[in-house]
C-alpha positions as CSV (number, residue, x, y, z in Angstrom):
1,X,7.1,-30.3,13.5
2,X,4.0,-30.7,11.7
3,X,4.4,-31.3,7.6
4,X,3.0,-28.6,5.6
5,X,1.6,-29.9,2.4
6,X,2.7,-28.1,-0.8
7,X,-0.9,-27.0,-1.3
8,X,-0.8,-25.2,2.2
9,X,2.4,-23.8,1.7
10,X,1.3,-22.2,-1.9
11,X,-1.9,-20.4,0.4
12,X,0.4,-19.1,2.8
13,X,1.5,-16.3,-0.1
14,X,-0.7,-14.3,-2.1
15,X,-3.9,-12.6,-1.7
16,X,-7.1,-12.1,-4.0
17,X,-7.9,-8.5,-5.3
18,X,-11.2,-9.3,-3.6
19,X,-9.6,-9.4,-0.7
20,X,-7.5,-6.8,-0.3
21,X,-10.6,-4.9,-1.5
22,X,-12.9,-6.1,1.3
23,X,-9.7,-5.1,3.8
24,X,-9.5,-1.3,2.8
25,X,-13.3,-0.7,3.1
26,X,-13.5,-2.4,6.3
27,X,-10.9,0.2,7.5
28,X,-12.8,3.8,8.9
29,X,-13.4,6.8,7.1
30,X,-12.3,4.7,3.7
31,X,-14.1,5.7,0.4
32,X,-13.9,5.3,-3.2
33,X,-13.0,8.5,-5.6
34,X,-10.5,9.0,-8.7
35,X,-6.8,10.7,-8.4
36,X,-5.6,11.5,-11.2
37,X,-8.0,9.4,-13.6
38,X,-7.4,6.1,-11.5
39,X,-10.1,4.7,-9.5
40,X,-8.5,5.0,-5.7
41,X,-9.5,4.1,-2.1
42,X,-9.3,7.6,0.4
43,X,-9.3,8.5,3.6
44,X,-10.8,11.8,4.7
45,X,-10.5,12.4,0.6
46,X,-6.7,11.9,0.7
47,X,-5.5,9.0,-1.8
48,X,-4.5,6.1,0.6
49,X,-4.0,3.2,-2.5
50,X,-5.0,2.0,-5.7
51,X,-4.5,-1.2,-7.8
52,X,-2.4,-1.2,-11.3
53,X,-1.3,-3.7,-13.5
54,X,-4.9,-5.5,-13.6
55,X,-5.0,-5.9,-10.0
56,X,-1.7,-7.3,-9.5
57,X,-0.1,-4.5,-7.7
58,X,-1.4,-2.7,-4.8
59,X,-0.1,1.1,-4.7
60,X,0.3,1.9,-0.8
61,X,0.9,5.4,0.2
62,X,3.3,5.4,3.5
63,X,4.2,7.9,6.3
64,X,7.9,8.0,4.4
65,X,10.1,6.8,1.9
66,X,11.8,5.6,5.2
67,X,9.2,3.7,5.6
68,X,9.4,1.8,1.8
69,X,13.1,1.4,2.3
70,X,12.7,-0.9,5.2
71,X,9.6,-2.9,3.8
72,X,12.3,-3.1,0.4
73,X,14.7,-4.3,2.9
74,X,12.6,-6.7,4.3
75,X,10.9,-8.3,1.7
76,X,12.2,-7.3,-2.1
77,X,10.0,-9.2,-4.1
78,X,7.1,-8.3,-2.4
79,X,7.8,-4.2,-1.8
80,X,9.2,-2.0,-4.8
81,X,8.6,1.0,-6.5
82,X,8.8,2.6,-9.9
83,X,10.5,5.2,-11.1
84,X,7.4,7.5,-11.1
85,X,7.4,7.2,-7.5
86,X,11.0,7.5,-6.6
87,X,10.2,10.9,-4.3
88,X,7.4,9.8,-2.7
89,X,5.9,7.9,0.0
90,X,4.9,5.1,-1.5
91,X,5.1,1.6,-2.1
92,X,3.8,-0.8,-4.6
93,X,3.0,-4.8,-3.3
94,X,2.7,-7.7,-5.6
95,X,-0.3,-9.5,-4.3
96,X,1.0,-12.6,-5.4
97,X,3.9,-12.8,-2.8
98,X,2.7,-10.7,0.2
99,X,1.0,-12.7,2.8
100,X,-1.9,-11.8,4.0
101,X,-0.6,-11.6,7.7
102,X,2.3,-9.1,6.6
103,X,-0.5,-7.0,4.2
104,X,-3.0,-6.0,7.2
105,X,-0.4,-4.9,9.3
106,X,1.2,-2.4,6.5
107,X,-2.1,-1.6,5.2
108,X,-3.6,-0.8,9.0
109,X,-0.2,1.2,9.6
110,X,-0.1,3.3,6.7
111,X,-3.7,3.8,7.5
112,X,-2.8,4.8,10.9
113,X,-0.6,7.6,9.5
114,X,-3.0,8.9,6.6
115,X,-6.3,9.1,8.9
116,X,-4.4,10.9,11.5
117,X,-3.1,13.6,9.7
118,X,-4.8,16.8,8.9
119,X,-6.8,17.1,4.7
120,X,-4.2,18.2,2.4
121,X,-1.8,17.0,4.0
122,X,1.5,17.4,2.0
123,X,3.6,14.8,2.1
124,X,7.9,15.2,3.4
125,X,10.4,14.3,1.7
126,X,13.2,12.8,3.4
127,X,15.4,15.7,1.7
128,X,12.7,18.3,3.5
129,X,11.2,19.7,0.7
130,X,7.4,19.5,0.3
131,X,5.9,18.2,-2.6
132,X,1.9,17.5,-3.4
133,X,0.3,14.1,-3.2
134,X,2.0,11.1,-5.8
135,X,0.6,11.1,-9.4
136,X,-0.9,7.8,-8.9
């Protein structure tokens, strides 16, 4: 087995803002807007993610909070949430521990899930009530 320097290893977690930036408008139909005062990226004019927290977080709208409880499960101190978005579909992602392998393929998922649903889409709880897009 090949040794990994401890330089390597430190690049294997973490992305740049820029980054994650230059990955959400390389995805279709993305554009830039505000929800709710905060700068966001959108699909078809539905809010798909924002940054917080000087661009430390990513905010990461999902199918479900099914969804969030698995990435939780599989990764704690990369996946949380806050209070504020407790009953909704979303997930905030500390860019300094998410790998840039692992961030793609939530970001192109959850992508997958907001593109293909109709505008105004309201988002299910896992109780079954409805409730309007997340306050981001």
């Amino acid at each position: 087995m090949p040794k990994v320097s401890p330089v390597r290893r430190a690049r294997a977690r973490g992305v740049r803002a820029e980054d994650v930036r230059r990955l959400l408008q390389s995805l279709p139909r993305i554009s830039q807007g505000r929800v709710h005062g905060h700068p966001s990226f959108l699909v078809n004019g539905e809010f798909f993610a924002r940054f917080r927290d000087a661009d430390t977080v990513l905010v990461l709208r999902l199918a479900t909070i099914d969804d969030r409880d698995v990435l939780m499960q599989l990764n704690a101190r990369v996946f949380f949430y806050t209070e504020h978005y407790r009953n909704y579909a979303t997930v905030l992602i500390r860019l300094s521990e998410v790998s840039p392998a692992l961030l793609r393929g939530v970001v192109r998922d959850s992508w997958r899930h907001v593109a293909g649903g109709p505008p105004h889409q309201r988002m299910t709880l896992r109780r079954g009530r409805k409730r309007g897009r997340p306050a981001t």
